[in-house]
N, C-alpha and C positions, 0 to 999 in steps of 0.2 A: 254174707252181708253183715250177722252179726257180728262176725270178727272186726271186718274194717270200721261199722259203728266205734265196737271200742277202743280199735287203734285211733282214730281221731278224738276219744276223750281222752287219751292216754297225753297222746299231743297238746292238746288246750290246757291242760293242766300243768303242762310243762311251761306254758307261755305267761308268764306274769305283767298285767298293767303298770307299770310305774308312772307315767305320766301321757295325760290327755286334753287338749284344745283346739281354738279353730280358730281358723285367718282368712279373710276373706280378699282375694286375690281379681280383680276386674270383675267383679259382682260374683264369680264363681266363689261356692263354698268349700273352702278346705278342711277335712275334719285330720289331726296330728295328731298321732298315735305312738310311744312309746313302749316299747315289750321286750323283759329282758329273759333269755329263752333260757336254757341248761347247757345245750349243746354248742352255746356261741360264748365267745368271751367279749364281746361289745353287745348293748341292748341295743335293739333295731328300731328305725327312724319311720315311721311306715305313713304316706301321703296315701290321702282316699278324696277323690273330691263326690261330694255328696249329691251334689244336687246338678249332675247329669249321670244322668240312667245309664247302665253297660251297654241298652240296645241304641240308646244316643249316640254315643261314642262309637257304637261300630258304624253308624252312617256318617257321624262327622270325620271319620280317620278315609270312609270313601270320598270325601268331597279332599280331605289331604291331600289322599294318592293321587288325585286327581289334577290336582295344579301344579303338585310336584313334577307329574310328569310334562307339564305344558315348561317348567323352567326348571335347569339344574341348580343344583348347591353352587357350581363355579360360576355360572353367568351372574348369578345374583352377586358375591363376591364382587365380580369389578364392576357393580354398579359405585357410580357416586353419590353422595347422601340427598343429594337432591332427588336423582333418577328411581333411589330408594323410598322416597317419601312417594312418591307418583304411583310405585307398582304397591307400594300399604295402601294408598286409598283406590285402585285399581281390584287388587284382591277384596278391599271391605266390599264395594260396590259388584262384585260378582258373587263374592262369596253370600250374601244379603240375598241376594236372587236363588241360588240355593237354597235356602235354607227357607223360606217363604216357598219353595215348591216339595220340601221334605215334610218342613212344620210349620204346614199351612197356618194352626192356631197357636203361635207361638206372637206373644205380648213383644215390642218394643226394647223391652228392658230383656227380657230372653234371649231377642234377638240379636243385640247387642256383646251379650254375654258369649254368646256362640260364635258371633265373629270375632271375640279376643281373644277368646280358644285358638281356635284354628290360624289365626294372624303369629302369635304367638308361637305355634307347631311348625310355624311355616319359615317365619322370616325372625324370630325372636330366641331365645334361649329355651324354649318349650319348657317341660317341666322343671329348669335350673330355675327360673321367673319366681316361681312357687317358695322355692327355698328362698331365695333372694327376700322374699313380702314375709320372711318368718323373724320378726326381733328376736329371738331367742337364740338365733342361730350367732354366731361369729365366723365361723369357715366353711365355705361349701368346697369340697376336694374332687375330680374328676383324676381317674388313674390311667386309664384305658375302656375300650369298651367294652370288655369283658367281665369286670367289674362293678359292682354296686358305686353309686355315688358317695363316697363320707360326707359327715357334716360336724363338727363342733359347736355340741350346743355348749349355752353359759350354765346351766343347770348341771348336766348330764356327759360333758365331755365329748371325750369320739362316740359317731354312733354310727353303725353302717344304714341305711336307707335302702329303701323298696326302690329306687328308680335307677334305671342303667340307659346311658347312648347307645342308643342300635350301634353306629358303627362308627370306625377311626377317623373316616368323611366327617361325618358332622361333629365331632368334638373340634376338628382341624378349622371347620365352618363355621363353630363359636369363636374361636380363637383370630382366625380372621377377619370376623364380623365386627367383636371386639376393639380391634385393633386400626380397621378402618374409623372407627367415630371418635378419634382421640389420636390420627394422622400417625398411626404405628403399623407397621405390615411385621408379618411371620412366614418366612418361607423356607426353603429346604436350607437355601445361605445361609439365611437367618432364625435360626431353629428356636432361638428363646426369644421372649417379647416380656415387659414389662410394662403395664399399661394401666389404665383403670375405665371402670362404666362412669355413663355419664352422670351414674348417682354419686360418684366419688369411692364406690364397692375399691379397692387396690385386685388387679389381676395381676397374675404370671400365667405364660403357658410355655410348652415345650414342644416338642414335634421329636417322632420318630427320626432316626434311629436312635438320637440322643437321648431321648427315656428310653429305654430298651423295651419295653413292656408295650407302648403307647405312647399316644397323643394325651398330652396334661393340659389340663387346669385345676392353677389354684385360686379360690375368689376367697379375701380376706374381707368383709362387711363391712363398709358405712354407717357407725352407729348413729340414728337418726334419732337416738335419746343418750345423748352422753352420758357417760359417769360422771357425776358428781361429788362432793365431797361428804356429803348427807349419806348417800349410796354408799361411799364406802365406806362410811362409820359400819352402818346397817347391818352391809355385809360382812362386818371384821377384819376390812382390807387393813383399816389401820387404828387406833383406837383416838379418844377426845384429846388427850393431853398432846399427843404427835402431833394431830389436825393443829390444833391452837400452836403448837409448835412451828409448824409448817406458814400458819396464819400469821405468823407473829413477821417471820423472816422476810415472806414476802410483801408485807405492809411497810416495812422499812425497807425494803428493794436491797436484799441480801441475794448474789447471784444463787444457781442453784443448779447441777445436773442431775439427773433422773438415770438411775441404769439399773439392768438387769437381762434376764437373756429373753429369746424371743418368746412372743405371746407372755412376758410377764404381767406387761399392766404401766410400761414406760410410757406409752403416748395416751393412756388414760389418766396416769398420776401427772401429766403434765395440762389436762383439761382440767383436772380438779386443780390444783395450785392456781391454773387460770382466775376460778371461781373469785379468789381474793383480790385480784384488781382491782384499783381506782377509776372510776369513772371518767376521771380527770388525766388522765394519760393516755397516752399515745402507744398503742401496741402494734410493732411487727412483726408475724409469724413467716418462718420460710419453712416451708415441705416439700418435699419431691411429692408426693399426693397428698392434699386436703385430704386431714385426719381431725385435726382440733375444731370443736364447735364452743365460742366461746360466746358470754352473756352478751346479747343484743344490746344493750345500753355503753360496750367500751367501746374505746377509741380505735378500733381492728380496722389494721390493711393485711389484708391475709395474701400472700405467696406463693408461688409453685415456680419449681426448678423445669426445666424444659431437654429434653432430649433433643440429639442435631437428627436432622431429616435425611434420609439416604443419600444424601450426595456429602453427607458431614457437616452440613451450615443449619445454621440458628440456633446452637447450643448455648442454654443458659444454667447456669450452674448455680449450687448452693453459696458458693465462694461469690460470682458473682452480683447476687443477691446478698447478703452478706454486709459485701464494701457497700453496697446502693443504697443499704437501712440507713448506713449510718450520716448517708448523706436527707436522711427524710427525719429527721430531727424524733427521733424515738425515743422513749422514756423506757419501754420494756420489750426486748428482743426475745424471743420464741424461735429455737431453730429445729427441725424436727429430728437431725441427729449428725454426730460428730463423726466425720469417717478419716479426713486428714489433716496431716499436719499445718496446713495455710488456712485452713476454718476456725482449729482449733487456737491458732493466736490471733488470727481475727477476735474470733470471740472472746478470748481474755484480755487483749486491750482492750475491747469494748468493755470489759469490768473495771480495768485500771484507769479507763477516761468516765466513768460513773456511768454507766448504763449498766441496768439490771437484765442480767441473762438469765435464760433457764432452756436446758436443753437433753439431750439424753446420749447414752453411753452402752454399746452392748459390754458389758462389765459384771461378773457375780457378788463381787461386793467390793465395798469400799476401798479395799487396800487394790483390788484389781483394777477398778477407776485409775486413780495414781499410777499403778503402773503402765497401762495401757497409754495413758495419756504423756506420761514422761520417758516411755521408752517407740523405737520404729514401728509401725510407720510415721505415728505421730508423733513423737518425740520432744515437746513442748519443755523448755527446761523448767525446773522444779519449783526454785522460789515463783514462776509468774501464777502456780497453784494457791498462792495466799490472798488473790483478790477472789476468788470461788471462797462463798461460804459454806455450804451447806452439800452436801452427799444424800440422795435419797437412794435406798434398790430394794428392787420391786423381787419378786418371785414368785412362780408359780410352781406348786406341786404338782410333777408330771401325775402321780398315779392318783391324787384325789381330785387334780383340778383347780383346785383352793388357787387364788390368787391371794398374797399378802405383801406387805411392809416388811423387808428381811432387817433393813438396818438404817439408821440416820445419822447421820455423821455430821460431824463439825471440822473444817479445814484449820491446823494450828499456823502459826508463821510460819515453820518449816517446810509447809506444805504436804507435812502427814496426818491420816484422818486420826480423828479421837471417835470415837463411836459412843456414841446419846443414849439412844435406845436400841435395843435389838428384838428379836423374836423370839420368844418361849415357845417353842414347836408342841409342848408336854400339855403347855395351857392353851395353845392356839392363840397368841396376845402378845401385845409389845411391852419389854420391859423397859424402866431407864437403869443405865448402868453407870452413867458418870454424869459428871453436870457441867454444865455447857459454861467456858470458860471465855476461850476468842470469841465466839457470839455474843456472849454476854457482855464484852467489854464493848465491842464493837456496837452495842447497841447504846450502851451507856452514853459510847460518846457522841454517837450520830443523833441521841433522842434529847441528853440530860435527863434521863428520868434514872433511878436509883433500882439496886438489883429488885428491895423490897415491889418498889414500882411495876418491873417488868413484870413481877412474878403473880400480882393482883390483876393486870393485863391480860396474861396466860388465864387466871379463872374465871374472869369474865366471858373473855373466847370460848370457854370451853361452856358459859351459860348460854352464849347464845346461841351457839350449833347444838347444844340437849336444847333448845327452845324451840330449832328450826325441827328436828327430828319429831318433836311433841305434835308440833304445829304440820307433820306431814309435806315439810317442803321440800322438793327431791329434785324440781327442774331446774336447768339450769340456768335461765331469766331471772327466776323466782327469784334463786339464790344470789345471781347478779344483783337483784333489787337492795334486798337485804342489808347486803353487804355495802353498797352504795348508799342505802341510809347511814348504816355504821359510822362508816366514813364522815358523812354531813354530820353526825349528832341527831339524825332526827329519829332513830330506829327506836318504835316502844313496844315495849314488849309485855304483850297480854296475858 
């Protein structure tokens, strides 16, 4: 006995806290636990929900077994969303009666809690729901059920998690639950799906034998507090002088693509550049999923591209969304990302007839933009590169996480980048390394204001985003507001 005492202080000692909070998730309390072990090379994600008892949970997992076996995982499947709402309030209504003959003196608000549990367990994403209600998170990954769930925090990176799917049935049962509430099915024909929850969460899933391992799910998150431009001062995504840089461009409606590779922070740098819109403009965003949350005071018609329904009809495409912007009298186009070549001259005549673009590019840097975009598949010829102004790429460092600003570029006549500023990796900060020539001229002559001019512009900018930082303003309304005073001349600053 005293040995294994000490073998478990041996253990606890090996387990380090790094990080710890709570979420509270349909009144149920979630306590999040982070611990980075010796033995693991990722620190563990570990959910506890606190406030129901072990012996709770073993009668509420009887009252599970119990309805499970009154309905399979596949009858519920071809229910239709209607037939689904009827057996949710069907289940609350029995499952209620349970629970009032289990816990006799359980309160209202208890009782309530215990049947979003079990509803949840049942007909819901069970413990994925949990992750889902965690802001910190960005990626919940499902591999197999053999496996731990990953999760990508914004803190913390990859973490493996304490939660696994009993079996390859119900990951298959998320994936077509899924897929049902967003008119998408997954089947053996159809082994990958690409979908999203009705929070706007982005899903992929897979289906054996095509993962060789298992049934996948990827949930990439709906951030329900964007980044902002405040945010990524904060965080050293990008430093004051860039920002005002970036400010400057888009105030004078300089087009702008956004690149860099996945998870760098392209459709995040593109809600932040949102930030600086006029109130007084007309914006059209096109996504294949709502991703962008832009300040409630613009002029937003926001877009989604649309998949054809298994017989191949109803396809709506970014192309043709696209041509239909241009027919809705738009002042700034938003397209969520360039993949061919009829988009991408789409959208640069839409620069050369004076509409201000801003869009994104998988590209590692500036000179790769250019290429990508001048050679197949998209193949766009070179000089129409000269109505793009501006080049931003984002990057992420796989092994620390860091998200940053790798480079910002200015487009010459020739349609080659000149690179502005770059990243000091050594200092972790953006340097300038040349000074901005075609922009500057180009501003000269669209503004008449004089280089001296621009350049007092630029330090104002950079006064009043150290003002909004002092001032703790991070949402993204806020900073809408702001900036739409700006705009007016009425903004004062205390």
């Amino acid at each position: 006995m005293t040995k294994l005492i000490e073998r478990a202080r041996r253990e606890l000692s090996k387990k380090e806290l790094i990080d710890r909070y709570t979420i509270i998730v349909n009144n149920i309390v979630v306590d999040i636990s982070i611990y980075s072990k010796e033995d693991r090379p990722v620190p563990e994600y570990v959910v506890s929900i606190t406030n129901i008892s072990d012996a709770t949970k073993i009668i509420l997992e009887k009252i599970r077994q119990e309805f499970i076996s009154r309905m399979n995982l596949e009858e519920i499947e071809n229910l239709e969303q209607t037939e689904l709402i009827n057996i949710r309030q069907r289940f609350k209504g029995e499952i209620k009666k349970l629970i009032h003959k289990y816990f006799p003196k359980a309160d209202e608000k208890t009782t309530n809690m215990l049947i979003n549990y079990l509803i949840e367990e049942n007909l819901g994403l069970g413990k994925i729901e949990i992750l889902l209600q965690d802001p910190a998170l960005e990626e919940i990954v499902i591999n197999n059920h053999k496996d731990p769930v990953w999760v990508y925090h914004r803190k913390h990176g990859w973490l493996i998690s304490n939660i696994k799917i009993v079996t390859e049935t119900r990951i298959r049962h998320f994936a077509t639950m899924i897929g049902r509430d967003v008119g998408k099915e997954i089947t053996n024909l159809n082994p990958l799906m690409d979908a999203h929850l009705l929070t706007g969460d982005r899903v992929n899933a897979t289906l054996l034998p095509i993962s060789t391992k298992g049934n996948t799910l990827t949930i990439r998150k709906f951030s329900q507090d964007p980044w902002t431009i405040t945010k990524f001062i904060e965080d050293n995504v990008l430093s004051y002088e860039a920002a005002a840089l970036i400010w400057l461009a888009v105030q004078n409606e300089l087009s702008i693509i956004i690149s860099g590779g996945t998870g760098s922070g392209k459709t995040s740098m593109l809600n932040v550049i949102s930030n600086f819109f006029p109130p007084n403009q007309r914006i059209i965003s096109i996504e294949d999923t709502r991703e962008l949350t832009l300040p409630s005071d613009l002029h937003w018609v926001p877009m989604e591209t649309r998949l054809p329904n298994p017989e191949g009809k109803g396809e709506v495409t970014m192309l043709d969304l696209l041509v239909n912007s241009l027919r809705m009298r738009p002042d700034r186009i938003i397209v969520g990302e360039i993949r061919r070549k009829r988009e991408a001259e789409v959208l640069l005549e839409a620069m050369h007839t004076g509409h201000s673009v801003y869009s994104t590019l998988h590209a590692n840097n500036a000179e790769e933009v250019i290429t990508r975009l001048t050679n197949p598949p998209i193949g766009v010829p070179k000089p129409m590169m000269a109505s793009l102004s501006m080049i931003i790429v984002q990057n992420r460092n796989r092994r620390t996480g860091k998200r940053r600003t790798l480079q910002i570029a200015e487009l010459t006549p020739t349609g080659d980048p000149r690179i502005l500023m770059k990243l000091n990796i050594s200092k972790d900060g953006l340097e300038q390394v040349a000074k901005s020539e075609t922009m500057m001229e180009r501003l000269k002559l669209y503004t008449g204001l004089s280089e001296e001019e621009i350049t007092f512009d630029l330090k104002e900018k950079i006064r009043i985003l150290k003002w909004m930082i002092k001032r703790g303003v991070t949402n993204v309304n806020d900073i809408g507001l702001v900036i739409a005073k700006y705009y007016m001349g009425t903004l004062k600053m205390y």
